[in-house]
C-alpha positions in Angstrom: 0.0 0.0 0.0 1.4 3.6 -1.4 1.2 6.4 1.2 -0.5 9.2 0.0 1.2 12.5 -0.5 0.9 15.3 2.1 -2.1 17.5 0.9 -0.8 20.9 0.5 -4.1 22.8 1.6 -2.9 21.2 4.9 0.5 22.6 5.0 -0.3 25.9 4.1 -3.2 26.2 7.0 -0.4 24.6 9.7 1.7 28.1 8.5 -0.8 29.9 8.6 -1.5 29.0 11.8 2.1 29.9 13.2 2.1 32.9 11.4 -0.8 33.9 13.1 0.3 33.4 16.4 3.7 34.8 16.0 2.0 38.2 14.2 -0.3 37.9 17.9 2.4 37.7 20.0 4.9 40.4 18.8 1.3 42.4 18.7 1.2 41.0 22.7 4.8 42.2 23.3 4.3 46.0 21.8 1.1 46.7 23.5 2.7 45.4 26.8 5.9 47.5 26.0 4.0 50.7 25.6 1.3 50.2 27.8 2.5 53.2 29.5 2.4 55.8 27.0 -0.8 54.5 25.5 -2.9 54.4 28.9 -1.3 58.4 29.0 -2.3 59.0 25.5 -5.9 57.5 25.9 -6.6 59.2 29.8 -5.1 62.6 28.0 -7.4 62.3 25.4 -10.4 61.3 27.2 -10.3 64.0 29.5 -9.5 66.6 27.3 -12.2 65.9 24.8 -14.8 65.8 27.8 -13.9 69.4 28.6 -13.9 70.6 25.3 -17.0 69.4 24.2 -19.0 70.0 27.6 -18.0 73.7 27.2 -19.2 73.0 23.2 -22.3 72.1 24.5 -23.2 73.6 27.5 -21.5 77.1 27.3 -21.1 77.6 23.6 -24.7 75.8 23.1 -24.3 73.8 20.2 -25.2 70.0 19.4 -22.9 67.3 20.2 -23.3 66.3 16.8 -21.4 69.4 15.8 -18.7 69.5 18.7 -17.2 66.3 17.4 -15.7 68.8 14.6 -13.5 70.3 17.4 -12.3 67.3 18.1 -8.0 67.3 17.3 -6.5 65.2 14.3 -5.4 61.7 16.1 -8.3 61.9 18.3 -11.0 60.1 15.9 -11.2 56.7 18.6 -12.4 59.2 21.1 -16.6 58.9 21.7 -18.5 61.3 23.0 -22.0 61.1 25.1 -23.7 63.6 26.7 -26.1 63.9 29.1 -28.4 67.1 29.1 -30.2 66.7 32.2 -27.2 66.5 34.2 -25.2 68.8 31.9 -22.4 66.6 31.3 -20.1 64.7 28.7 -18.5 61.8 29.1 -15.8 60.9 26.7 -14.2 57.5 26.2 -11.1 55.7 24.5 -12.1 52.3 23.7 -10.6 49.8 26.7 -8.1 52.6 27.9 -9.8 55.2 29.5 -13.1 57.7 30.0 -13.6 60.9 31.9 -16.6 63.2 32.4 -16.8 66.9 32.4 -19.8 68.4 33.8 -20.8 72.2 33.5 -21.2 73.7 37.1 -22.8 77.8 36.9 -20.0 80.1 37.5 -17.1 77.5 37.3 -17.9 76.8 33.4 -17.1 73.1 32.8 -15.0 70.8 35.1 -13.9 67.6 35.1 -14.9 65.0 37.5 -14.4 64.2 40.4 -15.2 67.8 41.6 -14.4 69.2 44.7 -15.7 72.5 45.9 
């Protein structure tokens, strides 16, 4: 009985496999290397955008909608939500960070936590 050759759909998934988990890893390894810089980045971000677009909205009185112009170049996986009733914005960067600003008469907009 003749073995049957190696199928080379077969070989080409098993390499594909390992060039998977070697593209994950080294993507592992950076994130972990700069996890500093980019929890900085994101918390620098998040807060800064919450301020700017709670005074957008609350002081300057325009939409939310329309405050996400302000927003910087680089700053596009910032969100924004607001919350009229309680006249704040809470901005977040996906899995790193969010703050809040909140718009408190004669102080203008502040972040949170807010002490008095």
């Amino acid at each position: 009985m003749a073995k049957s050759p190696r199928s080379p759909a077969k070989g080409r998934t098993r390499w594909g496999l390992w060039l998977l988990a070697i593209i994950a890893l080294v993507a592992g390894g950076a994130v972990w290397a700069f996890r500093a810089p980019i929890t900085g980045y994101g918390s620098t971000a998040a807060a800064y955008s919450a301020r700017v677009a709670c005074s957008c909205r609350f002081v300057a009185g325009r939409s939310l909608k329309d405050c996400t112009k302000d927003k910087l170049a680089g700053m596009e996986a910032v969100t924004l939500r607001d919350d009229p009733e309680a006249k704040s914005v809470t901005a977040r960067f996906p899995l790193v960070a969010e703050a809040t600003a909140t718009y408190r008469e004669g102080y203008g907009c502040v972040l949170e936590p807010y002490e008095s």
